[in-house]
C-alpha positions in Angstrom: 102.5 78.9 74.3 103.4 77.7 78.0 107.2 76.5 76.5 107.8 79.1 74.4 106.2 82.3 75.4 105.6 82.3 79.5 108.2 79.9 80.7 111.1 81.9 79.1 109.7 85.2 80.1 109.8 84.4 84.0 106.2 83.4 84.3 106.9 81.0 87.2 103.5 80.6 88.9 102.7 76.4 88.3 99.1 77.2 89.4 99.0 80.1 87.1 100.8 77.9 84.4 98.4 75.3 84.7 95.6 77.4 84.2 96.6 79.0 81.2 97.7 75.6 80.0 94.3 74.2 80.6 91.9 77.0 78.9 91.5 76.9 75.4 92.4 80.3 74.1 91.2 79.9 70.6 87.3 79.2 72.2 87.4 82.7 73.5 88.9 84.5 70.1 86.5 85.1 66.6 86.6 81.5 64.2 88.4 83.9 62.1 91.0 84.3 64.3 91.5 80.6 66.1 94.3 79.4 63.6 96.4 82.8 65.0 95.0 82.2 69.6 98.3 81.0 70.5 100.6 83.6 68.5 102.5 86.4 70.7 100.6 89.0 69.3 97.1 90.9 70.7 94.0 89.1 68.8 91.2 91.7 67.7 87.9 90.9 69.2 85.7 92.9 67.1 84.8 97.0 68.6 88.4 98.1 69.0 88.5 95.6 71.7 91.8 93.2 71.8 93.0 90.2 73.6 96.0 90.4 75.4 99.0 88.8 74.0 100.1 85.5 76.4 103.4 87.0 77.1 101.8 90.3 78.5 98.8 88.5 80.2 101.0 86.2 82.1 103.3 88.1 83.6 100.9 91.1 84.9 99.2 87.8 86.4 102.4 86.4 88.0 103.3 89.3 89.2 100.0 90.1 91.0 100.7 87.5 93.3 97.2 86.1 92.9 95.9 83.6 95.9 94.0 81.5 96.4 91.3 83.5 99.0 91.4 86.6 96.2 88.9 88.6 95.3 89.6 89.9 91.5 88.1 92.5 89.1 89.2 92.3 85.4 88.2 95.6 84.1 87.6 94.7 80.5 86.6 91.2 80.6 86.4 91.1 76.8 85.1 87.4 75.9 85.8 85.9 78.9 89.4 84.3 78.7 91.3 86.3 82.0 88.3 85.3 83.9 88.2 81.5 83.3 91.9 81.8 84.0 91.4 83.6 86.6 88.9 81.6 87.8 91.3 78.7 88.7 93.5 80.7 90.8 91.8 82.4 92.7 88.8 82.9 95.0 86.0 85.0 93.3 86.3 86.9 89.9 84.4 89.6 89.3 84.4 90.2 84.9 83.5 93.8 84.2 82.6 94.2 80.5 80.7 97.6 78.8 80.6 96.1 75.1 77.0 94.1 75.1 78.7 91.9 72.6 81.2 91.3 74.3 79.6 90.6 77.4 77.1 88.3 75.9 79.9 86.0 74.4 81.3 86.4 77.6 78.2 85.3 79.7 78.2 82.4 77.1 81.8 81.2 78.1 81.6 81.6 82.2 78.5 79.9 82.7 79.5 77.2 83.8 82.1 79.0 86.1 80.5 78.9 89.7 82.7 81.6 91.4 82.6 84.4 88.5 80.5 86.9 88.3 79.8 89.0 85.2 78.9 92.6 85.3 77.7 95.6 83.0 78.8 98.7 83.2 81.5 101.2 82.8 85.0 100.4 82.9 86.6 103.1 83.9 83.9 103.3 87.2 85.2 99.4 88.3 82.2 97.3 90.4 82.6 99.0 94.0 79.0 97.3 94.7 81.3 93.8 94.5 84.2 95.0 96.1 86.5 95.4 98.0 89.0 94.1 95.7 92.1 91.8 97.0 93.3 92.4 92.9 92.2 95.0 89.9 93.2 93.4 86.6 92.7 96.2 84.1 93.5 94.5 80.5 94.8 96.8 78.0 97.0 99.8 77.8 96.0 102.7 80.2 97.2 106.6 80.0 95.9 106.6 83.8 94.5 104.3 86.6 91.3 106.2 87.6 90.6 106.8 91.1 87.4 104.9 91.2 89.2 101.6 91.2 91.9 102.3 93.5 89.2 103.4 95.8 87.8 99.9 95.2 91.3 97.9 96.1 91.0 96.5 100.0 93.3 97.8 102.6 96.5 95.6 100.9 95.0 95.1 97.4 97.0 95.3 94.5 96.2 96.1 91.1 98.2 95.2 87.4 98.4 97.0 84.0 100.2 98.3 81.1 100.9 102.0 81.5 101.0 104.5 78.3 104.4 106.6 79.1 105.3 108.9 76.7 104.8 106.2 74.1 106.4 103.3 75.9 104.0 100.9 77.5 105.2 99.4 81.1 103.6 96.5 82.7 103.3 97.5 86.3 102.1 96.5 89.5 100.2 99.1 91.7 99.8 98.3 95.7 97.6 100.1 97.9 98.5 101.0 101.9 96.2 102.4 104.0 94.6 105.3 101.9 98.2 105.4 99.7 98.6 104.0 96.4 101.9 103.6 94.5 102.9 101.9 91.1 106.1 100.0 90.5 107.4 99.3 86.8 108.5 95.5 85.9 108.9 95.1 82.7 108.2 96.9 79.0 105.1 96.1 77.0 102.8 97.3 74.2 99.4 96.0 74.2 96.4 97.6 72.5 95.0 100.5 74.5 91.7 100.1 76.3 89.2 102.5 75.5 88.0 104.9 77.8 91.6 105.6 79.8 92.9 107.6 77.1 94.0 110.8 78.8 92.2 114.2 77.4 94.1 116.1 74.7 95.2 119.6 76.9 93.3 122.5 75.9 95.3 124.9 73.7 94.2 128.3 71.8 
């Protein structure tokens, strides 16, 4: 995964690298499912929940710029795997998960994790009671970026996604300034939509 899929698509970070090649994907995916972990594909979870695809995970991650001081919410923690890898990079992670399956298998998996938290709740509402956030994570593909977590980014925080636009997903990298917030596109991606950030069909007679 580390030769094949993140080093030839630019993933550069050797902290980031090191995590990614030190967490055992398939631990974190249904027994169903280990033989396919490492593929460059998303890997269904189970609820119309997904795993990112590596390719897609590590590059939002390298481009966040993640240190080692951060403070990081992953909105849609799934089973756990951004937030162990996570975990290694950074300072605190704060794993927000609204499927109780989910977040029991993810519970499971972090325990041993001193510096991650794991929370219950909805996604598209973030943790503010945690925050402020130095990084917003949200994984899956978004129509928008609700207010509620860019009110929850600190003064310089940043926050990473896949944007829905017009059909074509683009990985991007959002920065906050003062009370402004602005996205900047990096690269095209399609990853399996995360529910809840669909945008609401327009009303028509």
């Amino acid at each position: 995964m580390v030769a094949g899929q993140l080093r030839t698509n630019r993933v550069a970070d050797e902290r980031l690298v090191a995590a990614l090649r030190a967490i055992p994907r398939e631990t974190f995916v249904p027994e169903t499912r280990r033989a396919f972990a490492y593929i460059d594909e998303d890997l269904p979870l189970g609820g119309g929940r997904f795993l990112m695809e590596p390719m897609v995970f590590g590059r939002l991650l390298d481009e966040a710029e993640v240190q080692p001081r951060d403070k990081v919410l992953i909105v849609g923690a799934g089973t756990g795997y951004s937030a162990a890898i996570l975990a290694r990079v950074a300072g605190q992670v704060v794993a927000l998960e609204q499927d109780a399956a989910l977040a029991a298998t993810a519970r499971q998996q972090l325990a041993a994790l001193g510096n991650v938290k794991l929370v219950e709740g909805a996604l598209t509402q973030g943790a503010a009671a945690d925050g402020p956030y130095d990084l917003i994570v949200i994984e899956g593909a978004v129509d928008f970026i609700p207010d509620a977590l860019v009110e929850q980014l600190s003064g310089n925080g940043r926050l990473v996604t896949v944007i829905n636009d017009h059909g074509v997903g683009r990985g991007v990298v959002g920065r906050r300034s003062g009370t402004g917030f602005g996205v900047m596109p990096f690269m095209d991606a399609q990853v399996q939509p995360l529910p809840g950030f669909g945008r609401p069909a327009s009303f028509t007679f």
